[in-house]
Every structure is written in C-alpha cells, then in structure tokens.
C-alpha positions in Angstrom: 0.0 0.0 0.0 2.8 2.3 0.9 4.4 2.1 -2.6 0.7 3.1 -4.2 0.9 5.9 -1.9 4.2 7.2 -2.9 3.7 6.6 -6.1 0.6 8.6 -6.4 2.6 11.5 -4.6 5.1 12.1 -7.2 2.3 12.1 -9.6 0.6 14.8 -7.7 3.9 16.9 -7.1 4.3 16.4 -10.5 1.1 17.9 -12.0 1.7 20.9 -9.1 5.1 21.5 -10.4 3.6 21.3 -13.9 0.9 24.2 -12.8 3.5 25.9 -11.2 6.0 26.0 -14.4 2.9 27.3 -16.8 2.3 30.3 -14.4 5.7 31.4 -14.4 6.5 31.0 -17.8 3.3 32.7 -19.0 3.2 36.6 -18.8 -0.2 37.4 -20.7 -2.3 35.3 -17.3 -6.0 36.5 -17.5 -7.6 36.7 -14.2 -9.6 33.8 -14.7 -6.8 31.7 -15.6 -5.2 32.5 -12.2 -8.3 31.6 -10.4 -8.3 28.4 -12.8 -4.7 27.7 -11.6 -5.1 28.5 -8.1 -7.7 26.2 -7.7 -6.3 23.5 -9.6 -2.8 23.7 -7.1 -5.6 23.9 -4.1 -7.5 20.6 -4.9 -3.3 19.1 -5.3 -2.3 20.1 -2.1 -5.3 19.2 -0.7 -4.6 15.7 -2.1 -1.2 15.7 -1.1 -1.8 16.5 2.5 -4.5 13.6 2.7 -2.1 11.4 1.3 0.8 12.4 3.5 -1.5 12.1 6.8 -2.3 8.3 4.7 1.3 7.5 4.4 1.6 8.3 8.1 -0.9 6.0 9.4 
C-alpha cells in the first residue's frame, strides 16, 4: 500500500510543479486563468496532504 501511496505522490507533485511551471512562464495570465490555476494547485495540495497524513498512518 505504501508504494501506491508514494507513487501517487510524485504524480501529484508532479502535476503541481507542472501548474507551477505554466504560471511562471506565462506573462499574458487572465484573471480567470489565475483563479483556474489557483484552484487547480488547491484541490493538489489538498490531495497531497491527505495522502501524507495516509502515508503516516
């Protein structure tokens, strides 16, 4: 079970770094797309942080 769980981890700090690198490389960002953005790294940390707390127990 742990190896699931670390697997899906660096899948989810993938897609955040992913997020994270389209921000900062983009300089014409509409509002909406940071909302879209911020949201989207929200719902991975959220994921991340149930999955550590998993990991843990």
């Amino acid at each position: 079970m742990t190896d699931s769980i670390e697997i899906t981890i660096a899948y989810y700090t993938k897609k955040g770094q992913d997020i994270l690198g389209t921000v900062n490389n983009r300089t014409n960002l509409t509002a909406d797309e940071i909302i879209h953005f911020g949201e989207e790294m929200a719902i991975i940390e959220y994921k991340l942080t149930a999955l550590e707390v998993a990991k843990e127990n």
